[in-house]
C-alpha positions in Angstrom: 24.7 148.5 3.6 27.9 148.1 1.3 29.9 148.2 3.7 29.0 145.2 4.9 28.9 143.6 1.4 32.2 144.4 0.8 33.5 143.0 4.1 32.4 139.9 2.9 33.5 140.1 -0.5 37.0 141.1 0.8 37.9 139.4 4.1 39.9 141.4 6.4 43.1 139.5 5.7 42.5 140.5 2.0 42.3 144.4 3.0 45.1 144.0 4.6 47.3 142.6 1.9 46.1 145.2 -0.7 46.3 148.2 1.8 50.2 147.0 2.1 52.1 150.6 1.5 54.9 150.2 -1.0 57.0 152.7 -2.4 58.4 150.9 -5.5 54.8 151.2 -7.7 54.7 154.9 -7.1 57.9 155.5 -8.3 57.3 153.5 -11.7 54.2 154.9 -12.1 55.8 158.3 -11.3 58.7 157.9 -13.9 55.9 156.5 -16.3 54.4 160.1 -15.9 57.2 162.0 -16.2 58.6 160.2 -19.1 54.9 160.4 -21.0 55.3 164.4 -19.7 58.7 164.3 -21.3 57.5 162.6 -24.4 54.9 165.0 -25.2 56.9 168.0 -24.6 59.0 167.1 -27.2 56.4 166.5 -29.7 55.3 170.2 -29.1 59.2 171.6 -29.3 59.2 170.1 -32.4 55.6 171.0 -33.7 56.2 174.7 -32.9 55.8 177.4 -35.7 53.6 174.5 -37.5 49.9 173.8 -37.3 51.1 170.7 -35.2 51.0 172.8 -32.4 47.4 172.7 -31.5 47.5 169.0 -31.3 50.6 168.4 -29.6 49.7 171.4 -27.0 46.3 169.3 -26.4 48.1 166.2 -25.6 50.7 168.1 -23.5 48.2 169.6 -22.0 46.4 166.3 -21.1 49.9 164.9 -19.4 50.4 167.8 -17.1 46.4 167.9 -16.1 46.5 164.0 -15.4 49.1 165.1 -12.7 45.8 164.9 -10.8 46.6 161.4 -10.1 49.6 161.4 -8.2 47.9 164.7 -6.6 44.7 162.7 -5.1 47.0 159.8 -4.1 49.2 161.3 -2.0 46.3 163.4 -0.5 44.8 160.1 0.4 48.7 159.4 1.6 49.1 156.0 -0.4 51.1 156.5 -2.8 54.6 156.1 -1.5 54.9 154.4 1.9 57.7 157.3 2.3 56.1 159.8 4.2 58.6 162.4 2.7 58.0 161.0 -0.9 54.5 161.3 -0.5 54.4 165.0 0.4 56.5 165.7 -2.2 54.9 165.0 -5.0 51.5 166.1 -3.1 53.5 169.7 -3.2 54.6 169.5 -6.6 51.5 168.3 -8.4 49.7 170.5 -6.8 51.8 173.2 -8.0 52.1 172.0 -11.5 47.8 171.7 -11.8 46.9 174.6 -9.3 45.1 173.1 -7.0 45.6 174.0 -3.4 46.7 171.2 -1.8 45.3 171.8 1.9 41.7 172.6 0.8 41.8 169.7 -1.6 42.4 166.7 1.2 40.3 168.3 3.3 37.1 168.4 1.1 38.5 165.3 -0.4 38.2 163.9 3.1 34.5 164.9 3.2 33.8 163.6 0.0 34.6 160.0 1.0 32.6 160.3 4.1 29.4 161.7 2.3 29.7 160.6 -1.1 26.7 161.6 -3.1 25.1 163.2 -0.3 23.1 166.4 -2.1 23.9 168.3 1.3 27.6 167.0 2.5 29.5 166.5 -0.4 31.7 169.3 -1.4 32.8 167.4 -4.7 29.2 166.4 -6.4 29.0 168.4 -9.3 25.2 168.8 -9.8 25.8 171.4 -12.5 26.7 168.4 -14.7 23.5 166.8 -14.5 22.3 168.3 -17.6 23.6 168.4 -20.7 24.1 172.7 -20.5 25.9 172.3 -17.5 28.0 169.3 -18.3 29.4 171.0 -21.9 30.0 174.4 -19.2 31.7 172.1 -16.3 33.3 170.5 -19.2 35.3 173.3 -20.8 36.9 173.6 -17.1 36.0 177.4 -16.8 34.2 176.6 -13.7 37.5 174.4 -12.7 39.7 176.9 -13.1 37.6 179.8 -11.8 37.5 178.3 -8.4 41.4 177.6 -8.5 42.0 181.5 -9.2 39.5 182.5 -6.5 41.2 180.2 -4.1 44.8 181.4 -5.3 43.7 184.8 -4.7 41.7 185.1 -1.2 43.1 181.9 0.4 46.0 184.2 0.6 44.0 186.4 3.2 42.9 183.7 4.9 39.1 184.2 3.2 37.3 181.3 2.6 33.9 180.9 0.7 31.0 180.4 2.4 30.8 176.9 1.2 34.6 176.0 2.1 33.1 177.0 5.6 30.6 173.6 5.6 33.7 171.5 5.8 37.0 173.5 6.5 37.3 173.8 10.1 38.4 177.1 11.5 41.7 176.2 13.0 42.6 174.6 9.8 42.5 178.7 7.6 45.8 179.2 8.4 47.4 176.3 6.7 44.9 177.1 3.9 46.2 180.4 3.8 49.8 179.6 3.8 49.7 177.2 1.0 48.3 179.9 -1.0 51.4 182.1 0.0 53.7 179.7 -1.1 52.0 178.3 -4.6 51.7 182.5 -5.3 55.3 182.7 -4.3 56.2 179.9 -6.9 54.2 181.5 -9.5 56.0 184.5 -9.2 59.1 183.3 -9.0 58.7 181.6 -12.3 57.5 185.0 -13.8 61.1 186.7 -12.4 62.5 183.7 -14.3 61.2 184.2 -17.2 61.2 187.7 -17.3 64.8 187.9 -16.2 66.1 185.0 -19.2 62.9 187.2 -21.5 61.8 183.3 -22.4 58.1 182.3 -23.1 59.1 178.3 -21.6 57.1 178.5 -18.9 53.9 179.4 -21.0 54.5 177.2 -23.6 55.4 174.2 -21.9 53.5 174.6 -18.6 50.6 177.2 -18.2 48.9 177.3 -21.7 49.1 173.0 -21.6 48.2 173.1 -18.3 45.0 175.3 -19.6 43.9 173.3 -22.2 44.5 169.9 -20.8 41.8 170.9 -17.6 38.8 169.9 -19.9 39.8 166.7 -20.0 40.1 165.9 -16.2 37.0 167.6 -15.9 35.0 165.5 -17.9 37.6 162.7 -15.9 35.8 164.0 -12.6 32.3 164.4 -14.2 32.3 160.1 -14.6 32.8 159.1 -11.4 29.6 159.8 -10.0 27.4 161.5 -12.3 24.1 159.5 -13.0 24.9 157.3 -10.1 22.7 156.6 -6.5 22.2 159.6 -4.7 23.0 157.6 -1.4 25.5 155.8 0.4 26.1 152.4 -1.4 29.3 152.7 -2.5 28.7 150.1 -4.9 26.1 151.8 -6.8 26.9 155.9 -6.3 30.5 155.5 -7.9 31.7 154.9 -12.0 34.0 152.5 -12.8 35.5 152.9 -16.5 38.0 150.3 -17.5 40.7 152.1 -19.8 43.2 150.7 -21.5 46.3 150.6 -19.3 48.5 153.3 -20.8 45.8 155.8 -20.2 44.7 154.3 -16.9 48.1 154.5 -15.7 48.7 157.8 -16.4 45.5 158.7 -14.3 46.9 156.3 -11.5 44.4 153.6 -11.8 41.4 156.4 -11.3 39.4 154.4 -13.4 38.6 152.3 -11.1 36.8 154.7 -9.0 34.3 152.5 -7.4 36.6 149.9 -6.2 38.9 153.5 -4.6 35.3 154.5 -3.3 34.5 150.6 -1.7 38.3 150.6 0.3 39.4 153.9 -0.2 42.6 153.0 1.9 43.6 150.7 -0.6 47.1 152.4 -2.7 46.5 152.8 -6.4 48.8 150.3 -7.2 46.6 147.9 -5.8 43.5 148.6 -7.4 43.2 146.1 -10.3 43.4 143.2 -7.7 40.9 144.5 -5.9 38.2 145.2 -8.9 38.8 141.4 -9.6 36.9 140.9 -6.3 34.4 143.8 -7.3 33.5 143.7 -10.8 30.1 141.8 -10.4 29.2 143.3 -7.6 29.6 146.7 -8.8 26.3 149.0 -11.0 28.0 151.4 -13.1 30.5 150.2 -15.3 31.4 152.4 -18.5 33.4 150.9 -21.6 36.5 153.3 -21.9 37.0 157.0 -21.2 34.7 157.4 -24.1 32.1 155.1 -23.2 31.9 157.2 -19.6 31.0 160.4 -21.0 28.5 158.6 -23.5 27.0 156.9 -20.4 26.8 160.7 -18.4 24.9 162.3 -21.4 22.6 159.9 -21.8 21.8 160.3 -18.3 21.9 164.0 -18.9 19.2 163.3 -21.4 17.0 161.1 -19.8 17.9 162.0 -16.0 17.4 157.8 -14.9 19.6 156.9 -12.3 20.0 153.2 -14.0 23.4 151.8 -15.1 23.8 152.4 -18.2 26.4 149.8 -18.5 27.1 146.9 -16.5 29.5 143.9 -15.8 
């Protein structure tokens, strides 16, 4: 089993060291963020009324949606060792990409127990695993279709029939009150806007935040599309070594296989930790690019073989 193998590749003494909480990385990687968010926002005041709208909207749009990365850390509650920090910025990522944040750690949860398990895991995307439904996955419709469902009957305390495979019953009232309270946000951003009659919000938050869910999509389609259907988590998980302004803007996600191997392990600590990995692990993809060039070809030839490999 992998587990084993990576006991023995990293000694316990080892996991403990990287699994040290810190609050200091999460902040720089947070004012990173922010600043990039700030950055970009700019570039599309400046672009507007001009055909350098479209790109500087896209690239906008890709800042806010990588807000997914502080999002899944703090679900996995490593990003700050401040409790209080952490929650935080779980809340307000979530807000800013909306995604629910209650629903999310739970079926997060059951994704790292049952990773690429056909029947148990509520994250495989299957629908990507051919090259129709990996360009449909990929626009984010699907994405974002869920999100409004979930905004809408969450509220009522509904959940879908597959939520109910993994989202305990006692556990629908939290779901529903976060839904309450993102809807409450919403609207009090419309009231806003309506009240100061200023299009701000849409420009600089929802239409970005739109456009830019593409490209975590096809983020999300990497990590484990084409990989083992089983349990090794050395062989059923993507890593795709980005070039560090990119990969810290996702918050180390890249390396997904060494998050999968010790998922307790803080972002921050990640790079150490695929120095112990890297030749033990199957699928390695050059670069953002390189990972969705590795997913189609499986989505052409349907081989569960690395396509690349350190």
């Amino acid at each position: 089993m992998s587990a084993a193998r990576i006991n023995r590749i990293v000694p316990r003494q080892t996991r403990n060291e990287l699994n040290t909480l810190r609050d200091g990385p999460g902040v720089a990687f947070l004012a990173y963020h922010l600043s990039a968010m700030a950055g970009t926002g700019w570039l599309l005041h400046m672009s507007l009324g001009t055909w350098w709208t479209v790109p500087a909207m896209l690239a906008h749009g890709y800042v806010i949606a990588a807000l997914f990365g502080p999002f899944h850390e703090t679900a996995h509650r490593s990003a700050f060792r401040s409790k209080w920090l952490n929650e935080s910025v779980f809340w307000v990522s979530g807000v800013a990409i909306f995604y629910l944040k209650t629903v999310f750690r739970i079926e997060h949860t059951a994704h790292h127990a049952h990773t690429q398990d056909v029947e148990r895991d509520p994250q495989r995307i299957p629908m990507a695993e051919t090259f129709r439904g990996y360009v449909h996955y990929a626009t984010g419709i699907p994405s974002l279709r869920l999100k409004l469902w979930r905004l809408v009957h969450h509220t009522r305390g509904k959940i879908g029939e597959h939520e109910k495979t993994y989202v305990p019953a006692d556990r629908v009232p939290e779901l529903r009150r976060d839904a309450r309270i993102y809807l409450g946000v919403y609207a009090l951003v419309v009231v806003v806007s309506l009240y100061f009659q200023t299009w701000a919000a849409v420009i600089y938050w929802f239409l970005p935040a739109i456009l830019g869910e593409p490209f975590q999509r096809m983020i999300r389609i990497a990590e484990h599309t084409g990989c083992e259907l089983g349990p090794d988590m050395l062989r059923n998980t993507r890593t795709t070594l980005a070039g560090a302004p990119l990969r810290w803007l996702n918050w180390n996600m890249a390396l997904h296989a060494e998050h999968h191997a010790i998922s307790s392990t803080p972002f921050h600590a990640l790079p150490r930790l695929h120095a112990l990995l890297a030749p033990h692990l199957t699928h390695v993809s050059r670069g953002y690019l390189g990972a969705q060039r590795d997913v189609i070809r499986f989505t052409s030839d349907g081989i569960r073989t690395p396509a690349s490999a350190v």
